[in-house]
Each structure stands twice: as structure tokens, then as C-alpha cells.
C-alpha positions in Angstrom: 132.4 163.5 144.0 129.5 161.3 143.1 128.7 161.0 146.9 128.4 164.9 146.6 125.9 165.2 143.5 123.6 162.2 145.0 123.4 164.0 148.1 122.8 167.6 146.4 120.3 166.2 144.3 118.6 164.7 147.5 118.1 168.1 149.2 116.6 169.5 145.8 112.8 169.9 146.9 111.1 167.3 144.6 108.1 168.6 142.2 105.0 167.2 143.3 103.0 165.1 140.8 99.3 165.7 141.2 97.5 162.5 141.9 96.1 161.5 138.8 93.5 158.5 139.3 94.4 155.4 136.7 90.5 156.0 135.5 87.5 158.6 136.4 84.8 157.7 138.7 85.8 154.4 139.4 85.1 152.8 136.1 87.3 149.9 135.0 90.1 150.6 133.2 89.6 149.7 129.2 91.8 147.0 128.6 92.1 148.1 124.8 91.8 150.8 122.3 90.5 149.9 119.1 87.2 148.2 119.2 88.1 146.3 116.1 90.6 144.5 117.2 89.0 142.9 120.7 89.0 138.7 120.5 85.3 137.8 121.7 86.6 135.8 124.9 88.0 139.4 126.0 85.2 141.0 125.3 82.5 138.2 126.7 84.8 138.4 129.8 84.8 142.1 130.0 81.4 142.4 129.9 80.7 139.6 133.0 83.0 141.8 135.1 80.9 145.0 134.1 77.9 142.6 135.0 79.2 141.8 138.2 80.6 145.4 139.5 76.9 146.5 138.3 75.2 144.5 140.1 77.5 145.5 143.3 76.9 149.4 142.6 74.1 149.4 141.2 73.6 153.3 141.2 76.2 153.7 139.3 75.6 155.7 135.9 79.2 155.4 134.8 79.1 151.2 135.3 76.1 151.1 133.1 77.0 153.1 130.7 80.3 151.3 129.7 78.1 147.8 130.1 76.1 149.5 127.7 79.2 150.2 125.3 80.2 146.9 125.7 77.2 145.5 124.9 76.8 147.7 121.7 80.6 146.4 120.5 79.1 142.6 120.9 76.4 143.7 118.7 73.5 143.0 121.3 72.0 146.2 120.6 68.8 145.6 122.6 70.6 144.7 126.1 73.0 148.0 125.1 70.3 149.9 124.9 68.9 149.3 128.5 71.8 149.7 130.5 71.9 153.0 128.1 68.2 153.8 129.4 68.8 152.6 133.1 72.2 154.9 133.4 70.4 158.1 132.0 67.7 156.6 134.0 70.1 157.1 137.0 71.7 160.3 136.5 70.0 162.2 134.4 72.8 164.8 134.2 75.7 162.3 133.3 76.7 163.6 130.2 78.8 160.8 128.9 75.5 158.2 129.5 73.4 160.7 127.4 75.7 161.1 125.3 76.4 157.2 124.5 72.6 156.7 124.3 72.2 159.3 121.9 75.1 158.1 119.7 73.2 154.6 120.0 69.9 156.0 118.3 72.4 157.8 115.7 74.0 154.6 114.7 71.0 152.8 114.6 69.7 155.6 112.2 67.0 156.8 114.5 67.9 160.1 113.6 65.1 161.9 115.1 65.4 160.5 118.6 69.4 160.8 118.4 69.2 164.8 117.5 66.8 164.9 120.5 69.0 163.0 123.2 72.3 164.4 121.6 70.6 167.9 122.4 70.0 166.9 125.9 74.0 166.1 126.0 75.0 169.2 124.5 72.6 171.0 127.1 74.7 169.0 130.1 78.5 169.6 128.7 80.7 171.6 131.2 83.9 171.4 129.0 84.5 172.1 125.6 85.9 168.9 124.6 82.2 167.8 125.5 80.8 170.6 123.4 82.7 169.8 120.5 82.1 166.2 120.9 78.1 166.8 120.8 78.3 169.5 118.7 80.0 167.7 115.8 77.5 164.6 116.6 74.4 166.5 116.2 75.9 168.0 113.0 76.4 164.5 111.6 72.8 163.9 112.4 71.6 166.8 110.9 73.5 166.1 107.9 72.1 162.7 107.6 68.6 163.9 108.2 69.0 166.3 104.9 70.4 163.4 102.7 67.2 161.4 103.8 69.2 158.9 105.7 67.2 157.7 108.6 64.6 155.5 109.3 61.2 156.2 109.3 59.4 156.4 112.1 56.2 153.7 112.5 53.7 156.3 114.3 50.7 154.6 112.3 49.1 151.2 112.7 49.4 149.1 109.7 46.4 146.8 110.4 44.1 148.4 107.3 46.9 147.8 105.2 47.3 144.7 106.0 43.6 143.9 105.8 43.5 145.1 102.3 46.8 143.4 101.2 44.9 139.8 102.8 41.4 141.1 101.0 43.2 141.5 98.0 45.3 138.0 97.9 42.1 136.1 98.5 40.5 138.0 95.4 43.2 137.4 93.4 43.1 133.5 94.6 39.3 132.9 94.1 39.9 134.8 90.7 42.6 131.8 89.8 40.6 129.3 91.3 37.0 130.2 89.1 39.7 130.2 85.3 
């Protein structure tokens, strides 16, 4: 009898499973899931290994990009931004790399530069989990740009101020000095 059901089930045509790859593109696999909770050995070792494969693809949008994320969870901000740059730099119509360098400028408070590069994501989003995901990021921007939280932008030299702020503290010395 259980000879019988083995072989029957046997016979039964098998669904196919569509080949799912373990991660898109050829990007590493994340070896965790909440960024709080990463010791700094994993996450110093993760980011040689995204070191390495970029500098053995180093086309790659996707490679950078995550370099770049990783480089942004070990709080080196400057080195996150340019593997941000270099994969938008790359493929300018990867919409995760804009989309990773705009939520840089965003959490850096750069407010007017993120609502400009999270625009340029929103313009390359094919699905609507990417719509929603810059949608909702530009209205968090927006929202902190009418509550006045962002940093100013330094678009003027401060040379005659600092001039006068050196004239005056002499002035204010020699005045001490002549008492």
C-alpha cells in the first residue's frame, strides 16, 4: 500500500518553482537586518568584502551603492558619500543608487539637495513599491523644509565678516590696552 502512494505521488507532474536568485544583480547577500544591531568586526569585515568585489567590478552601480550604505552605517559619511556619487556616477538611471544618495543628503539635513536627487529617483521608478518609497521620502523632506529643519546653505563667502569680526577684536583690545 505505501509502495503504491510513493509511486502515485511520483507520476504526479511536480510544480515548477521559478528560479528565484538568493539576491538581485549580483549583490552580496546582507548578512543582517537591523542596522542597530551589527558588531563593528561584521560590519568592518563587510565593508572589505564590498571593497574588494568593487574593485573587481568596478562598473558596478549596485556594488557601490551598498559600499556606500555600508559606509553610511559606520558613520564615515564622507567615504559614503562617494561611492554614492561614483554609483549615480555610473548608472545614472539606477534608481536604488539615487535613491540612497538622495536619502543621504536627507539625513544629513541637506534638504534642498535631497528633494532634488529624491526627485530624480521618483522620475526613474518602474514599480510602485519604488514610487511609494520616493514619494513618501520627498514628503518627509518637504515636511522638514516647512518646519525650518535643514541646514542652510553657505552660497556666500564669509571673508568680510570675518574681517570685521578681526577689525572689531583688535578695537576692542587696543581700547583695553589705552584704560
Amino acid at each position: 500500500m505505501m509502495e503504491e502512494i510513493t509511486l502515485a505521488s511520483q507520476a504526479l507532474p511536480q510544480p515548477m518553482a521559478p528560479e528565484v536568485p538568493a539576491y538581485p544583480r549580483g549583490l552580496p547577500a546582507i548578512p543582517w537586518r537591523d542596522p542597530h544591531s551589527v558588531p563593528q568586526e561584521l560590519l568592518a569585515k563587510y565593508i572589505r568584502d564590498l571593497e574588494n568585489a568593487c574593485a573587481a567590478e568596478p562598473k558596478s552601480a549596485g556594488m557601490r551603492t551598498c559600499l556606500g550604505m555600508a559606509y553610511a552605517m559606520n558613520y564615515e559619511i564622507y567615504r559614503s558619500m562617494d561611492a554614492l556619487e561614483a554609483a549615480v556616477k555610473l548608472e545614472p538611471d539606477h534608481f536604488f543608487a539615487q535613491m540612497k544618495y538622495a536619502e543621504l543628503h536627507y539625513r544629513l539635513r541637506a534638504l534642498i539637495k535631497a528633494e532634488a536627487e529624491t526627485s530624480k529617483a521618483l522620475a526613474l521608478a518602474q514599480t510602485p513599491w519604488e514610487f511609494s518609497l520616493a514619494r513618501k521620502q520627498l514628503q518627509e523632506i518637504r515636511a522638514m523644509m516647512r518646519a525650518g529643519t535643514q541646514k542652510p546653505e553657505w552660497t556666500k563667502s564669509l571673508r568680510a565678516p570675518a574681517f570685521l569680526f578681526v577689525a572689531m577684536f583688535f578695537m576692542v583690545c587696543a581700547a583695553e590696552y589705552w584704560k
